[in-house]
BALOBA-1460 file (C-alpha; in Angstrom, 3 decimals):
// residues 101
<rec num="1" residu="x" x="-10.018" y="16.303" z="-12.954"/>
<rec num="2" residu="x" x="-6.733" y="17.570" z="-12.296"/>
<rec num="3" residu="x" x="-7.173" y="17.202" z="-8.828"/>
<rec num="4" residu="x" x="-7.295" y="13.186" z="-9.903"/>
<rec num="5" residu="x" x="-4.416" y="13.416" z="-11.797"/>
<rec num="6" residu="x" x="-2.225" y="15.641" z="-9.230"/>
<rec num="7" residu="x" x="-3.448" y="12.696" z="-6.533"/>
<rec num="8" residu="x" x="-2.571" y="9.612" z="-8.616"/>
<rec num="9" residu="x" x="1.218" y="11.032" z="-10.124"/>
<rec num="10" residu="x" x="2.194" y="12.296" z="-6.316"/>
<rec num="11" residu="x" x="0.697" y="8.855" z="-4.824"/>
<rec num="12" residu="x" x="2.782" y="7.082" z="-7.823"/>
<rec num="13" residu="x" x="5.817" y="8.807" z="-7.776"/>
<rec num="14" residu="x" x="6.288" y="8.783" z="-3.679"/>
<rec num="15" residu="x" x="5.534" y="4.502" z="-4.352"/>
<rec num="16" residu="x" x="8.075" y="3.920" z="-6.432"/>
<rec num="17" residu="x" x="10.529" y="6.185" z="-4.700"/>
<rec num="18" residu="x" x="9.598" y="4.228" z="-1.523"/>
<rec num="19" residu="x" x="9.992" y="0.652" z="-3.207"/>
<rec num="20" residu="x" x="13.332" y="2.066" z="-4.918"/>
<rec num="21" residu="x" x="14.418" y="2.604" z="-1.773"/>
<rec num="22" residu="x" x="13.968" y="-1.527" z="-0.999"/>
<rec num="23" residu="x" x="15.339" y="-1.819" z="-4.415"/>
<rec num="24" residu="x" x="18.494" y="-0.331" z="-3.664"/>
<rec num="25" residu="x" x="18.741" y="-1.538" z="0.044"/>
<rec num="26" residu="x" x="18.506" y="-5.210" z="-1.071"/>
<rec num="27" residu="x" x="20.714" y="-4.794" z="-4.563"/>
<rec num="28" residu="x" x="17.947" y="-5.677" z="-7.063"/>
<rec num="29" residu="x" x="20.112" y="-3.800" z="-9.972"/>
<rec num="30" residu="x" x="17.478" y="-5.010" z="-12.988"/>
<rec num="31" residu="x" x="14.529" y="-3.905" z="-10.545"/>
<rec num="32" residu="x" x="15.638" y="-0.555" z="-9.927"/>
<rec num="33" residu="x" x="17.103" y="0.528" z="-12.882"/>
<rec num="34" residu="x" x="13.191" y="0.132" z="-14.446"/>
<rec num="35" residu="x" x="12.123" y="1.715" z="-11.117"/>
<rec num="36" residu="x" x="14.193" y="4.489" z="-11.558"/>
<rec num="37" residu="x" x="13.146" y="4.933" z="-15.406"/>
<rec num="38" residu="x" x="9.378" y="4.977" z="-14.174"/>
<rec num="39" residu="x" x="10.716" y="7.519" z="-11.293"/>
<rec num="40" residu="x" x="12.036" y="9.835" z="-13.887"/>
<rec num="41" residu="x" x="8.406" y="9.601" z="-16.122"/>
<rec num="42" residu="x" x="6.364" y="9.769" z="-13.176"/>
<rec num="43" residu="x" x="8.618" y="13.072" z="-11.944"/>
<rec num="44" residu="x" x="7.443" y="14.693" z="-15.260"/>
<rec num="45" residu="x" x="4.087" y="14.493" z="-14.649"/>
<rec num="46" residu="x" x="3.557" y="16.333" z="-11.226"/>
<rec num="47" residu="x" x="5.727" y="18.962" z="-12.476"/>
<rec num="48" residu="x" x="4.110" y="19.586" z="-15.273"/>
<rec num="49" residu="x" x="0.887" y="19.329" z="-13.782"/>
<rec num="50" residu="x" x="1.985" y="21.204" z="-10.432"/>
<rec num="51" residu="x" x="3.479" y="23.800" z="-12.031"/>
<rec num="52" residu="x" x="0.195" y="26.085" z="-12.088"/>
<rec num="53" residu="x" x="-1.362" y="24.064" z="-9.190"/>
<rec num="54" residu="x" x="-4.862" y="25.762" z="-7.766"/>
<rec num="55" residu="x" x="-5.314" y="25.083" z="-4.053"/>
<rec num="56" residu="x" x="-6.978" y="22.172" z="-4.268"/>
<rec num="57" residu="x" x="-4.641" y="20.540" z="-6.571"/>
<rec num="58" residu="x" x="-2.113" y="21.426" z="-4.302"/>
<rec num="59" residu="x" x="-3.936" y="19.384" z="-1.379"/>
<rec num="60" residu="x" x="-4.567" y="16.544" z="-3.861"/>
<rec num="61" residu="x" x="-0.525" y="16.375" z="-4.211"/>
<rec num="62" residu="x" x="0.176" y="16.337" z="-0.678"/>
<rec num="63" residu="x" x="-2.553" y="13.913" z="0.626"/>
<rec num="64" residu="x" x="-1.782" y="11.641" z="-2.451"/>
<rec num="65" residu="x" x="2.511" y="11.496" z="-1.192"/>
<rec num="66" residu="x" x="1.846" y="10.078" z="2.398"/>
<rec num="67" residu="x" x="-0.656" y="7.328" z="0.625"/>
<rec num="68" residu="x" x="1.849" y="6.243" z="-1.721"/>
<rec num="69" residu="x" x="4.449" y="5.726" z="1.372"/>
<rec num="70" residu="x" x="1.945" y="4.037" z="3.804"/>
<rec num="71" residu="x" x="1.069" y="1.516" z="0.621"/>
<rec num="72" residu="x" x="4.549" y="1.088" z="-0.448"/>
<rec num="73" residu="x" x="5.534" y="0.291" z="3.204"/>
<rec num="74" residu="x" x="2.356" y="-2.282" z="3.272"/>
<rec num="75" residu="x" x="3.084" y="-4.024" z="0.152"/>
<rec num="76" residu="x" x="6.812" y="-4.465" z="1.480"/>
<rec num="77" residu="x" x="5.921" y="-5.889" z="4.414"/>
<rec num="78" residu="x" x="3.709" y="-8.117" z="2.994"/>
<rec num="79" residu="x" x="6.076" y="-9.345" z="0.338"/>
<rec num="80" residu="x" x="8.691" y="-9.540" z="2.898"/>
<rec num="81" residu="x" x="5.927" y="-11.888" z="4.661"/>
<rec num="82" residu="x" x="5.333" y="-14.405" z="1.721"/>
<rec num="83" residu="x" x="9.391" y="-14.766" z="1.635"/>
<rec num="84" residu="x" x="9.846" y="-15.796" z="5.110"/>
<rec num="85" residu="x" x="6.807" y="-18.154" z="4.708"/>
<rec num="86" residu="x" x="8.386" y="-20.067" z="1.923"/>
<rec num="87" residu="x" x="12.240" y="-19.551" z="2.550"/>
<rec num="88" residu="x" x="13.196" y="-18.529" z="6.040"/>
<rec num="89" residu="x" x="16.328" y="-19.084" z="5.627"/>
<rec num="90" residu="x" x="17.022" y="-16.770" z="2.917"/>
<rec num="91" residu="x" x="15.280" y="-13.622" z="4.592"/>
<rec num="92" residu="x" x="17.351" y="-14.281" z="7.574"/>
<rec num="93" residu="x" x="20.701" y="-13.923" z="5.903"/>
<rec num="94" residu="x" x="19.852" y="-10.008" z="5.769"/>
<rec num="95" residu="x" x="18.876" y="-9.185" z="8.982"/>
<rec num="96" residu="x" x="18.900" y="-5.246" z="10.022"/>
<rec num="97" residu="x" x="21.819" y="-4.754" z="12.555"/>
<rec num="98" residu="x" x="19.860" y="-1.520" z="13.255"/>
<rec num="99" residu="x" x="16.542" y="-3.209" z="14.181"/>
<rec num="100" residu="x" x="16.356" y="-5.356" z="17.164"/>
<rec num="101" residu="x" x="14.302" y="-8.201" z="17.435"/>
């Protein structure tokens, strides 16, 4: 069970460090201020629950970090997506000097 809950709070916290990162990229204050509260909760967890972590609930942690990336890269893209299908404009006005199109 721990296993579980080592998974889910690793997959969790790695999301909503990823999404922070949009958060802070594209200066949504509001959203990551609650994003960081949540960051701060969620950081509890795995430490309390990693702190005595067995070998499988230390493979539960790592497999569950990468997840919550890949999904929190997913859902950004997709949401990124559904803007430029209803306001192209707008998403153009921060294009990435860094990324070439």
């Amino acid at each position: 069970m721990t296993e579980f809950a080592l998974f889910g709070g690793s997959f969790a916290f790695v999301f909503a460090i990823s999404l922070q990162q949009q958060n802070v990229h594209h200066q949504r204050f509001a959203l990551a201020f609650i994003n960081s509260a949540a960051i701060a909760a969620l950081n509890l967890v795995v430490v309390k629950l990693g702190s005595a972590a067995s070998p499988t609930e230390m493979a539960a942690y790592i497999a569950g970090q990468p997840m919550g990336t890949l999904l929190a890269m997913r859902l950004t893209q997709h949401l990124r997506a559904r803007r430029v299908d209803r306001d192209s404009d707008r998403f153009d006005d921060h294009q990435n000097p860094v990324r070439q199109q």
